[in-house]
C-alpha positions, 0 to 999 in steps of 0.5 A: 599737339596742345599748346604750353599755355592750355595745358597750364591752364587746365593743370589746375582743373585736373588737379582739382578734380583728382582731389575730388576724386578722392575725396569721394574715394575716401567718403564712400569706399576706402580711407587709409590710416597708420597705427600709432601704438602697439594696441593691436599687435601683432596682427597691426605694428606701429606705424603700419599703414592700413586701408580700411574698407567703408562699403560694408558700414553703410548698412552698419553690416559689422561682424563679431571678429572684424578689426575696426576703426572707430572714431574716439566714442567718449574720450578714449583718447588724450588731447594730440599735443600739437605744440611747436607744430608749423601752423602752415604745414599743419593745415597742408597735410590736415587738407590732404589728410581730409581729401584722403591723399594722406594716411589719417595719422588716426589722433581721433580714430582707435582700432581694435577687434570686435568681440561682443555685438548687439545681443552677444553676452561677454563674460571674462574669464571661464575655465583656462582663462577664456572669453565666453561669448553666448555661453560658448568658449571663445578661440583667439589665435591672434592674441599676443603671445604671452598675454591672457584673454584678459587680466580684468574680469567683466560681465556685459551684454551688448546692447543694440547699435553697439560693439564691445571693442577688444585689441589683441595685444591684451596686455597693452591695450585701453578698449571697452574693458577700461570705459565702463564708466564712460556714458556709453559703458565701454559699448563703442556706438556703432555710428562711430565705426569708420570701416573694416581694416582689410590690408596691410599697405605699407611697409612692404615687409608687412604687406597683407591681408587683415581677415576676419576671425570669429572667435565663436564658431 
């Protein structure tokens, strides 16, 4: 039977190493993050904590369909207001959050579903109000209910190393079509993709699995 004084003194090894198992966890395999706004209804809600698969996006293997994400390509986002915030706290859940024991409450991430990548023309809208990809008519069944594949016309053509970025609740969602004026046209860099939302881990009510869904066949 080990002694009360070892098994002190190897608590803080164990520790050590399960956060550096973690880490590693988070920096090559999977990273879980909560959804802070309704971009992506109904496929994500708000507050849903998602995992999201990092292996495929070693090799930049990323499908037109995939839901991403990404790391804020050009100042999508505004400023997280921190003011009032406990300094010591902050600082204890920003290092759990680092070594993956915290979901990322994504302040500098975005989520959303690829529709364009490289080479794919994109144009909105066709007949009935539809995207077209590459001249085909496009099939989105995870759009909101009562929302248009897009109320803002756009003509792209996405070049190499990009993505043309789009949230399913169409009517409530900043994504490529809002940016075309930043430096990189709306196009989110493909260097910035964290990995593919594969699962809905929390709430249980929500618990699923978050496919891919081409919308060109």
């Amino acid at each position: 039977m080990p002694r009360k004084g070892s098994v002190l003194r190897e608590f803080p090894i164990l520790v050590i190493v399960a956060l550096a198992v973690s880490l590693v966890i988070k920096t090559f395999i999977v990273q879980f993050f909560f959804i802070p706004s309704g971009s992506m209804e109904n496929t994500l809600q708000i507050r849903d904590r998602v995992a999201v698969n990092k292996i495929p996006f070693v090799s930049r293997n990323i499908s037109r369909g995939d839901v991403v994400v990404f790391r804020d390509p050009a100042n999508w986002l505004p400023e997280p207001f921190t003011a009032g915030e406990n300094k010591v706290m902050a600082k204890i859940r920003t290092g759990l959050e680092t070594v993956g024991v915290l979901p990322n409450p994504a302040k500098q991430y975005l989520v959303k579903r690829v529709i364009g990548v490289a080479g794919d023309h994109v144009i909105c809208c066709a007949k009935g109000g539809k995207l077209t990809i590459n001249g085909k008519t496009t099939d989105e069944p995870y759009i909101f209910a009562g929302n248009k594949p897009s109320e803002m016309e756009f003509n792209v053509t996405v070049p190499a190393g990009k993505i043309w970025v789009m949230g399913d609740h169409r009517g409530s969602s900043a994504d490529s079509r809002y940016h075309q004026e930043d430096v990189n046209h709306g196009f989110v860099p493909v260097s910035k993709v964290t990995g593919r939302v594969y699962a809905i881990i929390w709430p249980l009510k929500n618990l699923a699995l978050v496919p891919s869904h081409n919308p060109i066949k």
